[in-house]
VOTOR-944206 format. One record per residue (C-alpha): x negated, y negated, z; residue in one letter. Coordinates in steps of 0.02 Angstrom, whole numbers, padded with zeros to 5 digits, always signed. Example, Ala and Ser with C-alpha at 12.3 -4.5 7.8 and 13.67 -1.06 7.14 Angstrom:
2
-00615+00225+00390A;-00684+00053+00357S;
***
This chain:
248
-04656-05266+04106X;-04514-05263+03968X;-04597-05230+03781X;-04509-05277+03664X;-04578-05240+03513X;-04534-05067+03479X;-04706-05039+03369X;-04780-05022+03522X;-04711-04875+03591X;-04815-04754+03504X;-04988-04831+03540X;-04909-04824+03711X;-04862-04657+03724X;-05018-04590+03648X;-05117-04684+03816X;-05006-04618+03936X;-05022-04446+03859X;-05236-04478+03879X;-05205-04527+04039X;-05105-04391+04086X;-05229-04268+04009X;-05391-04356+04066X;-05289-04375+04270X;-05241-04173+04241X;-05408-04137+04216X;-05472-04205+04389X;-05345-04190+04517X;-05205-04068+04555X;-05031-04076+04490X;-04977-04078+04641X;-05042-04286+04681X;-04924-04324+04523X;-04786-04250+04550X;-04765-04334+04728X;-04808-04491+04672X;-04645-04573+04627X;-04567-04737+04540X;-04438-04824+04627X;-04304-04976+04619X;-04213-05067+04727X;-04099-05192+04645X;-04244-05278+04528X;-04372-05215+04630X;-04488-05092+04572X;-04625-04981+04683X;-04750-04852+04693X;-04664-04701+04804X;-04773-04560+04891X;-04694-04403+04957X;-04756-04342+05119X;-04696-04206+05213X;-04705-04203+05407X;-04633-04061+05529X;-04532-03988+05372X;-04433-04140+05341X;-04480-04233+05165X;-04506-04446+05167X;-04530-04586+05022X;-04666-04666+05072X;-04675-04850+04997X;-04677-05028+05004X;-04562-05129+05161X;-04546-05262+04987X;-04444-05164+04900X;-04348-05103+05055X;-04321-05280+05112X;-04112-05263+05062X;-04088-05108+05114X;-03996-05037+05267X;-04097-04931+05407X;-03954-04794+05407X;-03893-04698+05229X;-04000-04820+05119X;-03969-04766+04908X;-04130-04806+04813X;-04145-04754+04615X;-04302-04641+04581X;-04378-04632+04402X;-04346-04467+04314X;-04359-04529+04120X;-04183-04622+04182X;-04136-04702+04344X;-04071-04569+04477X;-04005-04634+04633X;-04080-04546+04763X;-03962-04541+04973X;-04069-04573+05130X;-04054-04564+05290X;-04140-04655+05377X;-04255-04808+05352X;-04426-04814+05468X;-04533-04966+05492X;-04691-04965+05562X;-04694-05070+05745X;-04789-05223+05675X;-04718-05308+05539X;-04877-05353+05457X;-04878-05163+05397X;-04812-05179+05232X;-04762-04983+05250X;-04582-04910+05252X;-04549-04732+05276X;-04383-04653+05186X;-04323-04508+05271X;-04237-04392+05146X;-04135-04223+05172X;-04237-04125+05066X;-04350-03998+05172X;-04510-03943+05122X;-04534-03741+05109X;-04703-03725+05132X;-04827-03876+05186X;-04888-03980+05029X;-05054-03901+04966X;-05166-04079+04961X;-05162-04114+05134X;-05211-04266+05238X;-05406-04296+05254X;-05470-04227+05441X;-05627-04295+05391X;-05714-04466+05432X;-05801-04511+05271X;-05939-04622+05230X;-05970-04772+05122X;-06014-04731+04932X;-05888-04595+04907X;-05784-04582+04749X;-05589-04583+04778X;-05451-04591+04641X;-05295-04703+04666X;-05163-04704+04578X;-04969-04791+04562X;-04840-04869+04430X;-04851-05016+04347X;-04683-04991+04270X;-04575-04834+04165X;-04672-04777+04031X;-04564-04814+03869X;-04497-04653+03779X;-04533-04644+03593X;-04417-04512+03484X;-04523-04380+03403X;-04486-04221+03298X;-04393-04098+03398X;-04559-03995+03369X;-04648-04115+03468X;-04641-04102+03653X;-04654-04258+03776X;-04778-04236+03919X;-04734-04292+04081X;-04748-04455+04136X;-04867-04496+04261X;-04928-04648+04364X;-05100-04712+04312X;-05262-04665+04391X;-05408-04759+04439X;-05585-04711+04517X;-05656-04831+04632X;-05792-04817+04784X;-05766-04843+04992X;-05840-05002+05047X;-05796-04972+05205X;-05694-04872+05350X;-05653-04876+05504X;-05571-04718+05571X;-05513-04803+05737X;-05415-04918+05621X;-05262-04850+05519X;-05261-05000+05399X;-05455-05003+05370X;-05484-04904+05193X;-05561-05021+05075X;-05616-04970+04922X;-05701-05054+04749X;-05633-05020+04592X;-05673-05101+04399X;-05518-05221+04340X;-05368-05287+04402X;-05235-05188+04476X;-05036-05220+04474X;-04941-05230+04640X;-04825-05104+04607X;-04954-04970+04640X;-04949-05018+04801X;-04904-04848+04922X;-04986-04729+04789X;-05093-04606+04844X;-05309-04622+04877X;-05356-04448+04854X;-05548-04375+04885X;-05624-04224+04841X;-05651-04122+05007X;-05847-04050+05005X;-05814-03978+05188X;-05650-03899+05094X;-05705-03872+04928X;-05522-03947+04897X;-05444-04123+04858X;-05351-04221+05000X;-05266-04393+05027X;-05351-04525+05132X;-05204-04649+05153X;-05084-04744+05049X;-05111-04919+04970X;-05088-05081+05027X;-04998-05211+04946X;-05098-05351+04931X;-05003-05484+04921X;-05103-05628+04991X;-05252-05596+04854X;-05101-05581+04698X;-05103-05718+04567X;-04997-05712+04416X;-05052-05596+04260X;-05113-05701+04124X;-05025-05628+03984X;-04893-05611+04094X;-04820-05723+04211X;-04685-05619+04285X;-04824-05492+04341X;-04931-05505+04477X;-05110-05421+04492X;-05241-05427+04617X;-05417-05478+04502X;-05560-05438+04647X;-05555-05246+04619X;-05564-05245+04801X;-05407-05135+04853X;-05373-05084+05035X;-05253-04963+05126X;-05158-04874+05261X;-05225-04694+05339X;-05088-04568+05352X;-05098-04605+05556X;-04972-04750+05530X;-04854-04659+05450X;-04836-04521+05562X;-04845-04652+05708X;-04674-04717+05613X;-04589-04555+05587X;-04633-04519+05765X;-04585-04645+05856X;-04744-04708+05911X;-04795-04876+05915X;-04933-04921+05798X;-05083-05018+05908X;-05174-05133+05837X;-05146-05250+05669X;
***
C-alpha cells in the first residue's frame, strides 16, 4: 500500500517501532531476521529463510515466482532499499496446488539456525505467533541523534484449531482480524515446553480462494475469517529433496 500523505509517516514509524519492541519482547531475533520482504516485478511477498544440509533457501509464495526462471532466477529483497538478490535454482513442490516455492541461494549456513523445526505433534488450543509483510515500512528522517530501529514484519498471536501431522498442509490456526496476503510464507512459531525453546511449525498459506478486496483499499487483498492455514516444514524439504510430496 502506497501512502501518500507524508504526515503519516511518523504515526507510522512510531507503530512499527511498538511492534518491533512488543515482537522483541516475545520471540527471538533470530524469527525476524529470517523473515524477509521480497519483489518480483510488482509483486510483493513474505520470504522465510530456511537452511537445510548447509545450503540457505527463500522460502515463499509460487505467486510471486510465477515469471521467474527455474535456473539463475534475480529477485529484489527489502533491506530499507531494493537489493537484488542471484539464485540458483527455483524448486516447486510436485503438486501444483502447493502454493510453495523454494529459492535456492549460494549463501551457506555456518552453524544450523538456532529456532529449529517443531519435532513435536501439538494439540489443539496452543498459542502460536505468525508473522509476514504487508508492505516496506516507510522511512521518516529524524535527528542524526535519533536512531531507526529495524524494520520488522508484523506479528500476530492466534490459536491451533486443528492438525494433522500426517498432513503437511494441515496447520490451521484462529487469529482476531483480517490478515493481508502478502504474509503469506512467514513463519508460525510456538514456544517449545518439551524444549523450553521457541520453534517453527510451518510456513503460511496463501489463501487465495477466501481473499476479497480491502475496503479502504481496493488494490489490497485480505482474508476477513481470521481463519489462517499452512504448510509443515515436511513439504519443503520434500522439494529441496527431490521427493515427491503425497497427498494434496
Amino acid at each position: 500500500m502506497i501512502r501518500r500523505q507524508t504526515g503519516w509517516l511518523l504515526p507510522l514509524f512510531l507503530l512499527a517501532s511498538f511492534n518491533y519492541v512488543e515482537g522483541q519482547s516475545e520471540l527471538p531475533d533470530e524469527i525476524f531476521s529470517r523473515t524477509l520482504l521480497v519483489r518480483s516485478g510488482n509483486e510483493l511477498a513474505t520470504a522465510f529463510k530456511f537452511d537445510q544440509g548447509g545450503h540457505m533457501y527463500l522460502v515463499t509464495t509460487r505467486h510471486v515466482c510465477k515469471s521467474l526462471p527455474l535456473k539463475n532466477a534475480v529477485i529484489q529483497v527489502w533491506h530499507g532499499s531494493w537489493i537484488d538478490l542471484q539464485t540458483i535454482n527455483t524448486l516447486l513442490p510436485a503438486s501444483k496446488n502447493v502454493d510453495l516455492a523454494i529459492l535456492e541461494t549460494d549463501e551457506k549456513a555456518g552453524r544450523p539456525y538456532k529456532v529449529a523445526p517443531s519435532a513435536e505433534v501439538l494439540t489443539n488450543g496452543q498459542k502460536v505467533w505468525y508473522m509476514g509483510w504487508d508492505y516496506p515500512t516507510p522511512r521518516p528522517k529524524l535527528p542524526p541523534n535519533i536512531p531507526l530501529p529495524p524494520e520488522v514484519p508484523s506479528v500476530k498471536i492466534g490459536t491451533i484449531t486443528a492438525i494433522d501431522p500426517t498432513r503437511p498442509d494441515s496447520l490451521e490456526i484462529r487469529s482476531d482480524g483480517a490478515y493481508n496476503l502478502r504474509i503469506a510464507s512467514g513463519p508460525i512459531v510456538y514456544w517449545s515446553p518439551v524444549h523450553r525453546d521457541f520453534e517453527v511449525l510451518g510456513v503460511i498459506e496463501r489463501n487465495e480462494r477466501d481473499a476479497v478486496n480491502h475496503p479502504i483499499d481496493p488494490t489490497e487483498k485480505v482474508v476477513m475469517s481470521g481463519i489462517l492455514k499452512g504448510y509443515n516444514f515436511d513439504i519443503v524439504v520434500d522439494a529441496i529433496t527431490g521427493n515427491r510430496v503425497k497427498g494434496r
